[in-house]
C-alpha positions as CSV (number, residue, x, y, z in Angstrom):
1,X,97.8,70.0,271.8
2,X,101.3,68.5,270.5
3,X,103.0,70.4,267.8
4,X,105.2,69.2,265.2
5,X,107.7,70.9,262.6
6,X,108.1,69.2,259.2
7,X,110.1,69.3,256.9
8,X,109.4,68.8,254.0
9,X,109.9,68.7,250.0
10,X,108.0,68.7,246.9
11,X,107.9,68.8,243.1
12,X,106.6,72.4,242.5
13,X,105.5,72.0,239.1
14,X,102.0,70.3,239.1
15,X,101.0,72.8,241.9
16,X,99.6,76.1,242.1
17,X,102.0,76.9,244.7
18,X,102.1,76.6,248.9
19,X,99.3,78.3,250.1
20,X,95.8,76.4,249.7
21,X,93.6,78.1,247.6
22,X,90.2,77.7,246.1
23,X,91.5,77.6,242.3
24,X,93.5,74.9,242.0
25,X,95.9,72.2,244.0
26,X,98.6,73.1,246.6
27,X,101.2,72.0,248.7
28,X,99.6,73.1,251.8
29,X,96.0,71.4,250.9
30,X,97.8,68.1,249.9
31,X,99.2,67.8,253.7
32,X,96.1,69.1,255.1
33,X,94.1,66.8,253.6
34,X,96.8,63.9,254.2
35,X,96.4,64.7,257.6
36,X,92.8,63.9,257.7
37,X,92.9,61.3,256.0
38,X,95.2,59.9,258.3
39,X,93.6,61.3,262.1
40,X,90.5,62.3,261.2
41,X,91.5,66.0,261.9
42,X,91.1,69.4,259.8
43,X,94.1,71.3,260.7
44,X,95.8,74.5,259.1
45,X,99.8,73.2,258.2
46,X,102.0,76.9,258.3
47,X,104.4,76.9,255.9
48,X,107.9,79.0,256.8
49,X,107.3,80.6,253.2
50,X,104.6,80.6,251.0
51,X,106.1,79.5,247.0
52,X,104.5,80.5,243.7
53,X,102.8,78.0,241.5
54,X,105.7,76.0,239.8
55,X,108.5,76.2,242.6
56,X,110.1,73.3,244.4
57,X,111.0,72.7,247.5
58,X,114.0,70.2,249.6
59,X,113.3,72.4,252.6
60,X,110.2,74.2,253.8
61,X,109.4,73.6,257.0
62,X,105.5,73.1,258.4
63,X,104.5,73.0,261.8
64,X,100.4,71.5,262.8
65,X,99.2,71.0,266.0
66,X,97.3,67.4,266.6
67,X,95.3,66.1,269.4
68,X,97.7,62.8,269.9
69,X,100.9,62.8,270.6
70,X,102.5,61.1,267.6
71,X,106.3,59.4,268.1
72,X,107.8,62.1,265.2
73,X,109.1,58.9,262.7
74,X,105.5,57.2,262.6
75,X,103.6,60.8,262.0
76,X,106.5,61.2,259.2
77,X,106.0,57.3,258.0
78,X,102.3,57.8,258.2
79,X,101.8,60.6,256.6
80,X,104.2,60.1,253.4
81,X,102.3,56.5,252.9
82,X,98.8,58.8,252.6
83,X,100.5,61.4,250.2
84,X,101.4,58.5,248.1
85,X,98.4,57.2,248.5
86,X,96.9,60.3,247.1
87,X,100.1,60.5,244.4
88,X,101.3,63.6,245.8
89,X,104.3,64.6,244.7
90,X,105.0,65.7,248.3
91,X,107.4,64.2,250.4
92,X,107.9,64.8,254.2
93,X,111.7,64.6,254.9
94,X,111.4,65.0,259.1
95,X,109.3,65.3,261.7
96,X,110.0,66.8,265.1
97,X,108.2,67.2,268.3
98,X,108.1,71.1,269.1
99,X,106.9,73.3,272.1
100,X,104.1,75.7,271.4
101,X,106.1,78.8,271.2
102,X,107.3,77.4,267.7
103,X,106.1,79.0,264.7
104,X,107.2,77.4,261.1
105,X,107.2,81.2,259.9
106,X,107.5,83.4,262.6
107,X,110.3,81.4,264.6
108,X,112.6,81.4,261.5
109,X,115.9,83.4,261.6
110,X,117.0,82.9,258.3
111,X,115.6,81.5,254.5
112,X,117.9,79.9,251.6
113,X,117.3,80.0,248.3
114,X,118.5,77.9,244.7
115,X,118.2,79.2,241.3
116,X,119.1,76.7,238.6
117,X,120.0,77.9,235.2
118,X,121.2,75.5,232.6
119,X,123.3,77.1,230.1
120,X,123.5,75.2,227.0
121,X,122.3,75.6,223.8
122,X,120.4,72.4,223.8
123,X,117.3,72.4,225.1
124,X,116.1,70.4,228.4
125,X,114.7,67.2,228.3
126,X,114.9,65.8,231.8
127,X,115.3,68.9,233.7
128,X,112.7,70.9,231.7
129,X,110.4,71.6,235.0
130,X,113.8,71.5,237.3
131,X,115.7,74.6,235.7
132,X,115.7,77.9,233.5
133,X,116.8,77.1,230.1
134,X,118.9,79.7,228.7
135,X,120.8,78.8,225.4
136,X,122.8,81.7,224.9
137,X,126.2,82.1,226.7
138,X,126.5,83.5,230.2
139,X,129.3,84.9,232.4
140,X,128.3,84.0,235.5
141,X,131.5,85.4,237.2
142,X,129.6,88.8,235.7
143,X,126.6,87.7,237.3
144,X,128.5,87.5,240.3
145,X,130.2,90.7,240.5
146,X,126.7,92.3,239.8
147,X,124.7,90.7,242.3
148,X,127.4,92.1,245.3
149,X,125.6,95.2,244.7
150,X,122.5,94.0,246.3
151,X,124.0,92.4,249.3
152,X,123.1,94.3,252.5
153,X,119.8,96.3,253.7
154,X,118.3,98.0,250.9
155,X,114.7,99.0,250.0
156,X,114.2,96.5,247.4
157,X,111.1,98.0,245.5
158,X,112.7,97.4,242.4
159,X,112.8,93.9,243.1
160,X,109.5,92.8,244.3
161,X,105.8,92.0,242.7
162,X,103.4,94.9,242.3
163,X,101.4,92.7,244.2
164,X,103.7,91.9,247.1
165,X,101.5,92.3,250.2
166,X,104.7,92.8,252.5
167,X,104.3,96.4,254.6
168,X,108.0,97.3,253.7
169,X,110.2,97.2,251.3
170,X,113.1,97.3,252.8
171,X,114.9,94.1,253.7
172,X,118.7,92.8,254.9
173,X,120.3,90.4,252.6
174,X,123.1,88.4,253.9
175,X,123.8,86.1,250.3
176,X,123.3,86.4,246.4
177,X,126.3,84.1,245.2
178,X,126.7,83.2,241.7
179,X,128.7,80.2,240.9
180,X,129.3,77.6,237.9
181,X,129.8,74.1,236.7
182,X,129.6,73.0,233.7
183,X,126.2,73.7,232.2
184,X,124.9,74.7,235.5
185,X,124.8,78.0,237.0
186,X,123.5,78.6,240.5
187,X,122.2,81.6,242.4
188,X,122.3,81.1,246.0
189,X,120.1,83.7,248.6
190,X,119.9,84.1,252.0
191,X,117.9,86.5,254.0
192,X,115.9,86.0,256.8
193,X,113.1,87.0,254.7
194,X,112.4,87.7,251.1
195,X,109.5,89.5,249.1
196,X,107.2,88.3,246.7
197,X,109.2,87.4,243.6
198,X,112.1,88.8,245.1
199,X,115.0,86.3,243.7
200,X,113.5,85.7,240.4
201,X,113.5,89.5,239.6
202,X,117.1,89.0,241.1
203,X,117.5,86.0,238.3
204,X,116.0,87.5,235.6
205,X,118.3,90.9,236.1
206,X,121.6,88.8,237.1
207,X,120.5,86.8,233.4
208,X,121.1,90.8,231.6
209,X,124.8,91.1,233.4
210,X,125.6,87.8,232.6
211,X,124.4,88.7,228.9
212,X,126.6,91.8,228.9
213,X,123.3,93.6,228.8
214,X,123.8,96.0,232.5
215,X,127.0,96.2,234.6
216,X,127.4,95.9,237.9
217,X,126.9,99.9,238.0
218,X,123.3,99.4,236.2
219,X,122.3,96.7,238.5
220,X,123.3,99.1,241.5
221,X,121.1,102.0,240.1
222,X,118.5,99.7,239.1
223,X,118.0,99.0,243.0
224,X,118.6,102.6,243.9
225,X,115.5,103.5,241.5
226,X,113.5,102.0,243.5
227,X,111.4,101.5,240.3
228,X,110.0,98.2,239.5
229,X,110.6,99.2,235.8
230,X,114.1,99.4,236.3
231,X,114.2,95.5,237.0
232,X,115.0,92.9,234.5
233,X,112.2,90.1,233.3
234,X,111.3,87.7,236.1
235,X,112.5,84.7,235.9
236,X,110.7,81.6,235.8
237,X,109.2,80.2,238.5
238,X,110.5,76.3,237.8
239,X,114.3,76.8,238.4
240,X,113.9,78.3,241.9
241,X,114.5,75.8,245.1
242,X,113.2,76.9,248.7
243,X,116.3,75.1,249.9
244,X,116.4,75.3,254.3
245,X,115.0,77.4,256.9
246,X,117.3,78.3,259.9
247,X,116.0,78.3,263.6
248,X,117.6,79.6,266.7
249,X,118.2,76.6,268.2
250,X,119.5,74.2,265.6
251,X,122.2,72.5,265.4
């Protein structure tokens, strides 16, 4: 059967996240059943990363297997005029003909993350799903230095859910940049593959350094305890931004 990668993005915030699920509406079950509406077919879509309810999305990538063998732009056309059909806020950016050997999660070499924070005393009107509203002041050149000390392969227990079904803890992080302009600060991950909750514990604990709350030094023991209590609050789900998925391959 013909296989094809999507990519695609979507408005996290009246979803229960990615994965489809019998207790309320997600991603996944919004292109599933776009797809049948469309061929007739019940398929399973794999997602590259599964998000929690309330995240976004410019860049996940899909991949679904279908008995005809769709020119990629009328499968993409197609299927975006059923999700608006449906008022999905789901939108599917590509679509490209793959071999079966391609797996949306399993083929990926490398995941990148956004977490918006909007610094500002004033509270958030239009962006008040799209960011983390934090009114007092932040260093985020703090935040910065702190988050070097998580770069690299670490067992990052400290950082993930309690209910993280990944086997090991231990995972290779290539980027946690910290940047700013203006109002809007921006943490930027990259790994070829996180844990649950992974970059908003990172968030919420960057949030204390850039508070004035732990140093660089703290942060570093914090993931050396290897003690979920040693990590600061999670952050909220609606600034983070599943941005791009990397396969070998691409240009």
């Amino acid at each position: 059967m013909p296989r094809f990668r999507m990519t695609i993005e979507y408005d996290g915030s009246t979803y229960v996240g990615w994965q489809k699920q019998d207790n309320g509406h997600t991603v996944q079950g919004a292109l599933q059943k776009a797809i049948l509406s469309l061929t007739g077919e019940t398929v399973s879509v794999r997602g590259a990363g599964r998000t929690d309810s309330g995240v976004h999305a410019l860049g996940q990538v899909g991949h679904a297997d279908l008995s005809r063998d769709w020119q990629p732009h009328k499968l993409r056309n197609a299927l975006n005029a059923h999700l608006q059909m449906a008022d999905e806020k789901v939108s599917v950016v590509e679509v490209m003909a793959v071999d079966e050997t391609f797996d949306a999660r399993f083929s990926a070499v490398k995941r990148h993350y956004l977490y918006r924070i909007i610094n500002r005393p004033a509270p958030l009107a239009v962006e008040a799903r799209r960011a983390w509203w934090v009114a007092r002041p932040l260093d985020h050149e703090a935040m910065h230095e702190a988050a070097q000390m998580l770069v690299g392969h670490h067992d990052f227990t400290t950082f993930r859910s309690v209910h993280c079904q990944a086997a090991s803890p231990v995972r290779t992080l290539d980027r946690l940049d910290v940047s700013r302009t203006g109002d809007l600060i921006e943490i930027r991950a990259s790994a070829q593959s996180f844990l649950h909750n992974q970059i908003r514990s990172f968030a919420g604990t960057l949030k204390l350094a850039g508070d004035g709350k732990m140093t660089p030094e703290d942060v570093r023991a914090a993931l050396e305890a290897r003690d979920r209590k040693a990590c600061g609050p999670v952050a909220p789900p609606e600034g983070l931004y599943f941005m791009k998925v990397d396969y070998k391959g691409d240009v």
